[in-house]
C-alpha positions as a Markdown table, in Angstrom:
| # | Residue | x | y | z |
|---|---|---|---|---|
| 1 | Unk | 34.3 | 26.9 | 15.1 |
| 2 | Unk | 31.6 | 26.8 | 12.5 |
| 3 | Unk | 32.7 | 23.8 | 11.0 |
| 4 | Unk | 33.1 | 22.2 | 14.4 |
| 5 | Unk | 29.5 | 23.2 | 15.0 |
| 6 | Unk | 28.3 | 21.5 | 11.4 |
| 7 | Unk | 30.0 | 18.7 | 12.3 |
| 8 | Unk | 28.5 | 17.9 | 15.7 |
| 9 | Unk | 24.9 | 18.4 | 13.7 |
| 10 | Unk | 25.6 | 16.6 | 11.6 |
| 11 | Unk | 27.0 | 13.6 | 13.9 |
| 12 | Unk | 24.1 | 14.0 | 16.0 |
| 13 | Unk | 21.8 | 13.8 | 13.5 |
| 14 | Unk | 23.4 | 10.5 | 11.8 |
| 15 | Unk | 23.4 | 8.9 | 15.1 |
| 16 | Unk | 19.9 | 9.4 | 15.6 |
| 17 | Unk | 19.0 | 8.3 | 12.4 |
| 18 | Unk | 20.7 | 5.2 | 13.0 |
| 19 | Unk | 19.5 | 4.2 | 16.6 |
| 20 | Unk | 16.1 | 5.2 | 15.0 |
| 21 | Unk | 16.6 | 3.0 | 12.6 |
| 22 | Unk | 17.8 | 0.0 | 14.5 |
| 23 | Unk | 15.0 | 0.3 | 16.7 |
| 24 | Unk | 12.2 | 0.2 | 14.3 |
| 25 | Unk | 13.9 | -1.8 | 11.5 |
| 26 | Unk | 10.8 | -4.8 | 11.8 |
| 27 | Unk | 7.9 | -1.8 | 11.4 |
| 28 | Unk | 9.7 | -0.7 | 8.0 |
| 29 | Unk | 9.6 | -3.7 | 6.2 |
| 30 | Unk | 6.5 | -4.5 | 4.6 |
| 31 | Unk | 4.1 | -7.0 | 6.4 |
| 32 | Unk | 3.0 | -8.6 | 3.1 |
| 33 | Unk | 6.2 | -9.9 | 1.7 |
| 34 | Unk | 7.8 | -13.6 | 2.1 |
| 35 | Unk | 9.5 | -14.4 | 5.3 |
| 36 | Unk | 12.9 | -14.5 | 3.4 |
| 37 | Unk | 12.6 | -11.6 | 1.9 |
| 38 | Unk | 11.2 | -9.7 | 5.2 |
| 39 | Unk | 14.6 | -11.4 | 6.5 |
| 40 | Unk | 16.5 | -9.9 | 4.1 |
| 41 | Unk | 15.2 | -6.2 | 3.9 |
| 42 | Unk | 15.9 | -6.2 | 7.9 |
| 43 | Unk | 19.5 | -7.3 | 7.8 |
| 44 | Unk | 19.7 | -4.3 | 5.1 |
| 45 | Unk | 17.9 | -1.8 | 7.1 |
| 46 | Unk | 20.1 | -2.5 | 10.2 |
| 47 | Unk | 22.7 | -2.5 | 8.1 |
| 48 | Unk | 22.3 | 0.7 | 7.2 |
| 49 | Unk | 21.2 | 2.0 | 10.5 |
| 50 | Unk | 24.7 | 1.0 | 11.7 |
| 51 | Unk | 26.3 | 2.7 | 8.6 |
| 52 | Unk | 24.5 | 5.6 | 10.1 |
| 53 | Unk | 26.0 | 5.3 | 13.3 |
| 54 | Unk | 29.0 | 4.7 | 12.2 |
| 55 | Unk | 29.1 | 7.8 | 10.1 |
| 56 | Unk | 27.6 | 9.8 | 13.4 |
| 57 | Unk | 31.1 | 8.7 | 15.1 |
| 58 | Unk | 32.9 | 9.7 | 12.1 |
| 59 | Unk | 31.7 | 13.1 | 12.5 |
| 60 | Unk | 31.9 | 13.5 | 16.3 |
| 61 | Unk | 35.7 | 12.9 | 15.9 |
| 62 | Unk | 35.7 | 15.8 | 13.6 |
| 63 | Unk | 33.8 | 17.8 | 15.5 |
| 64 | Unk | 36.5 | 16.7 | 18.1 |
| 65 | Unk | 39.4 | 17.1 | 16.2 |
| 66 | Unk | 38.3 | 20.5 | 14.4 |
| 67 | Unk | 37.4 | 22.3 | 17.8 |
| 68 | Unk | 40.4 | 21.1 | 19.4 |
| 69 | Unk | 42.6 | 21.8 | 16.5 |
| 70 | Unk | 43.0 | 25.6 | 17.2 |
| 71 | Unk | 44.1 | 25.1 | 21.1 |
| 72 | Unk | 46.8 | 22.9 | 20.1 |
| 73 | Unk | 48.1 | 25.6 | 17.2 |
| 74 | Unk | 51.7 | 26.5 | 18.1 |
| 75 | Unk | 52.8 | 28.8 | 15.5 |
């Protein structure tokens, strides 16, 4: 169950970081720098954000999966 528990923190806390990240990707990237480059560090950053997310799903399925795993044990 401990590992179920790690790995609903630690799909929680990916998933934050991500939606945090997608909602504040245009106040990370530095004001002073060219439009294209501005352009291009935000398609990065949400890029990652979504990683992020991604990797919070990732988790949750293990958390799933792991916690689950134990009920379905027939042996």
């Amino acid at each position: 169950m401990t590992a179920a528990a790690l790995a609903g923190v630690a799909a929680l806390g990916f998933m934050a970081l991500g939606r945090w990240g997608l909602r504040n990707t245009a106040s990370l990237v530095t004001v002073t720098a060219s439009p294209e480059r501005r352009e291009r560090d935000e398609r990065s950053l949400r890029r990652g954000a979504r990683s992020c997310v991604a990797l919070g799903v990732v988790f949750a399925c293990l958390a799933v999966v792991v916690a689950i795993e134990p009920l379905l044990d027939t042996t």
